[in-house]
C-alpha positions as a Python dict, from the first residue, in 0.01 Angstrom:
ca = {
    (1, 'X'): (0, 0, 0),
    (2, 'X'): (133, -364, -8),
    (3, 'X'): (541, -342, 67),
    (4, 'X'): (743, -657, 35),
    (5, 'X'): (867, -844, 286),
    (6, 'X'): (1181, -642, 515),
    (7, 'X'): (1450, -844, 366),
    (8, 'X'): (1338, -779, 19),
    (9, 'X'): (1199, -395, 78),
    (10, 'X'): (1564, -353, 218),
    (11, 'X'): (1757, -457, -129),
    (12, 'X'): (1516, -285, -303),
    (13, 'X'): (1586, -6, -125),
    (14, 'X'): (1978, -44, -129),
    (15, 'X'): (1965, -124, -499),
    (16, 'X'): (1786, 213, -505),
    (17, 'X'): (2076, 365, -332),
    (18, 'X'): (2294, 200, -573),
    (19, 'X'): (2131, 359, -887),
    (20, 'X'): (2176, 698, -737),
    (21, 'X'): (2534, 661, -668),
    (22, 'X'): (2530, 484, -1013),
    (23, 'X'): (2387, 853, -1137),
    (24, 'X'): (2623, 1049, -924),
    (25, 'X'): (2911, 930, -1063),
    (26, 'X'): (2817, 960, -1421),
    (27, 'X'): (2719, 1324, -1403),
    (28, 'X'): (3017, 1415, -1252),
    (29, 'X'): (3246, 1235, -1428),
    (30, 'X'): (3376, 965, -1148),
    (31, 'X'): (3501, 641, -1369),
    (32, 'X'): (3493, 334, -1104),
    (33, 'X'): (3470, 50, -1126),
    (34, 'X'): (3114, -82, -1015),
    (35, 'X'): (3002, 255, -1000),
    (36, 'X'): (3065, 252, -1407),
    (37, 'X'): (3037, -87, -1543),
    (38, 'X'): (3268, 70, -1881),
    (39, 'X'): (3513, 260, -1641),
    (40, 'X'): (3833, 281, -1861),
    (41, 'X'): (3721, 335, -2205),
    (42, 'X'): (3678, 665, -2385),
    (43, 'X'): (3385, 839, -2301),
    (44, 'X'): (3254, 1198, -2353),
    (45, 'X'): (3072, 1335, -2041),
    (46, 'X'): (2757, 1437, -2215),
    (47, 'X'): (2678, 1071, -2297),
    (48, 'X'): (2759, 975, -1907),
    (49, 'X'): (2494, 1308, -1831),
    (50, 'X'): (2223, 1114, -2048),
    (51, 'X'): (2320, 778, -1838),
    (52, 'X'): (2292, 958, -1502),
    (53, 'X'): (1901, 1079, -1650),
    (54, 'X'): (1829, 703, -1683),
    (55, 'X'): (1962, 582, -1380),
    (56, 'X'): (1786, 771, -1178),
    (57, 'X'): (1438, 691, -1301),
    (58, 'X'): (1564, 299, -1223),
    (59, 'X'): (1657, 414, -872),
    (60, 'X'): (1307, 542, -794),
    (61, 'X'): (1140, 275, -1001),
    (62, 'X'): (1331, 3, -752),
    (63, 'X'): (1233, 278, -420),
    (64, 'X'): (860, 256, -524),
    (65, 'X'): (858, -143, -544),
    (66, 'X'): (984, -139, -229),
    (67, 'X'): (683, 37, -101),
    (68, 'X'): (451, -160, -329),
    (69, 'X'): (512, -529, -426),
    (70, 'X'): (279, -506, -742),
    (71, 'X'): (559, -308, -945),
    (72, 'X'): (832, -570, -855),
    (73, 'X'): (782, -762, -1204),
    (74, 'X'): (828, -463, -1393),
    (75, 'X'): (1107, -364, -1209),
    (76, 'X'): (1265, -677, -1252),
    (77, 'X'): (1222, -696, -1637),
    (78, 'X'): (1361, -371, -1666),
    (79, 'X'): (1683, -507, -1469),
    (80, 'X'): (1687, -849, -1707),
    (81, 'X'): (1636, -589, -2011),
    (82, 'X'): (1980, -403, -1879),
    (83, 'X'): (2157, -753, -1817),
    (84, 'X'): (2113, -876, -2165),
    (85, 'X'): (2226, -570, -2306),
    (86, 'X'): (2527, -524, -2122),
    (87, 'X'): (2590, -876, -2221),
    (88, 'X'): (2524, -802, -2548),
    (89, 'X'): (2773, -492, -2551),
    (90, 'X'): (3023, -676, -2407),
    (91, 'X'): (3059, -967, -2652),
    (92, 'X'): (3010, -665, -2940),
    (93, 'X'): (3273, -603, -3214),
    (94, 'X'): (3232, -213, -3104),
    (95, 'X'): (3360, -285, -2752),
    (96, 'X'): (3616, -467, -2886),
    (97, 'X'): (3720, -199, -3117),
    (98, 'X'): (3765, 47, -2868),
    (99, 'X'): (3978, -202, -2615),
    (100, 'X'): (4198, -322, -2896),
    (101, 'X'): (4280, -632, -2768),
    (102, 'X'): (4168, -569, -2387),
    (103, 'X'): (4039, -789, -2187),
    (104, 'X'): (3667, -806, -2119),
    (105, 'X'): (3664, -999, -1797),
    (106, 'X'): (3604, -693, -1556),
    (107, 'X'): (3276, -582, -1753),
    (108, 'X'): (3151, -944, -1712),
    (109, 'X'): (3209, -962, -1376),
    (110, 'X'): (3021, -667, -1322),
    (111, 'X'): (2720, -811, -1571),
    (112, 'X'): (2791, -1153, -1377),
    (113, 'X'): (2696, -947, -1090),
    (114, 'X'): (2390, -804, -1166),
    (115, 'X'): (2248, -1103, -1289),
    (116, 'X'): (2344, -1270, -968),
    (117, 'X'): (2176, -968, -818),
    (118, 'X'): (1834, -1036, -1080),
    (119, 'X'): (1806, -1359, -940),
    (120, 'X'): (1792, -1288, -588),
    (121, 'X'): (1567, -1041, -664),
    (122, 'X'): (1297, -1277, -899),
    (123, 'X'): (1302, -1570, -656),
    (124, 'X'): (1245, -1351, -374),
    (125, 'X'): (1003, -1218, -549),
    (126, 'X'): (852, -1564, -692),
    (127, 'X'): (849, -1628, -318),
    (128, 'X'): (598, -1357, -228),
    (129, 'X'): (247, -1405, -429),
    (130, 'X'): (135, -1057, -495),
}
């Protein structure tokens, strides 16, 4: 086992945390905001069931590279991968559809976020070696 260093096993670790709330309040229906980055449009619960199923593989993908620094890239490019499509969702003429004229500001914050989050994470990482 090679862990990262404390600092960045312990936002792994948090981010892992995160995911599982993430999945917690999908399943059971709990719309807020940063816990659903699409809090206050329509949804149908099964749809937020099949999220919850994703997040938690991400939350256990993020808890083993915390124990094992070799699975930090892939990780991470599964964490750009969900960046660029929530960007790409929230520039979308679907989104925009179903806000009818709403703002999008609070879903880019939340984006803005994560990314802000992704970079921590890859330069800590960059700052490592393997």
């Amino acid at each position: 086992m090679n862990p990262p260093s404390i600092l960045l096993r312990s936002l792994l670790l948090l981010i892992s945390a995160y995911f599982l709330a993430m999945a917690s309040a999908h399943f059971l229906g709990l719309k807020y905001p940063l816990l659903f980055v699409y809090f206050d449009v329509p949804f149908y619960a099964y749809q937020d069931r099949i999220i919850a199923a994703t997040l938690v593989p991400y939350a256990i993908m993020f808890f083993a590279a915390s124990r094992h620094k070799l699975l930090l890239p892939y990780a991470l490019v599964a964490l750009w991968i969900t960046i660029f499509s929530l960007s790409y969702i929230n520039q979308s003429a679907e989104l925009a559809l179903v806000l009818d004229g709403q703002s999008t500001l609070v879903y880019w914050l939340q984006t803005g976020a994560f990314a802000a989050l992704a970079l921590i994470l890859t330069l800590l990482t960059i700052k490592e070696k393997p």
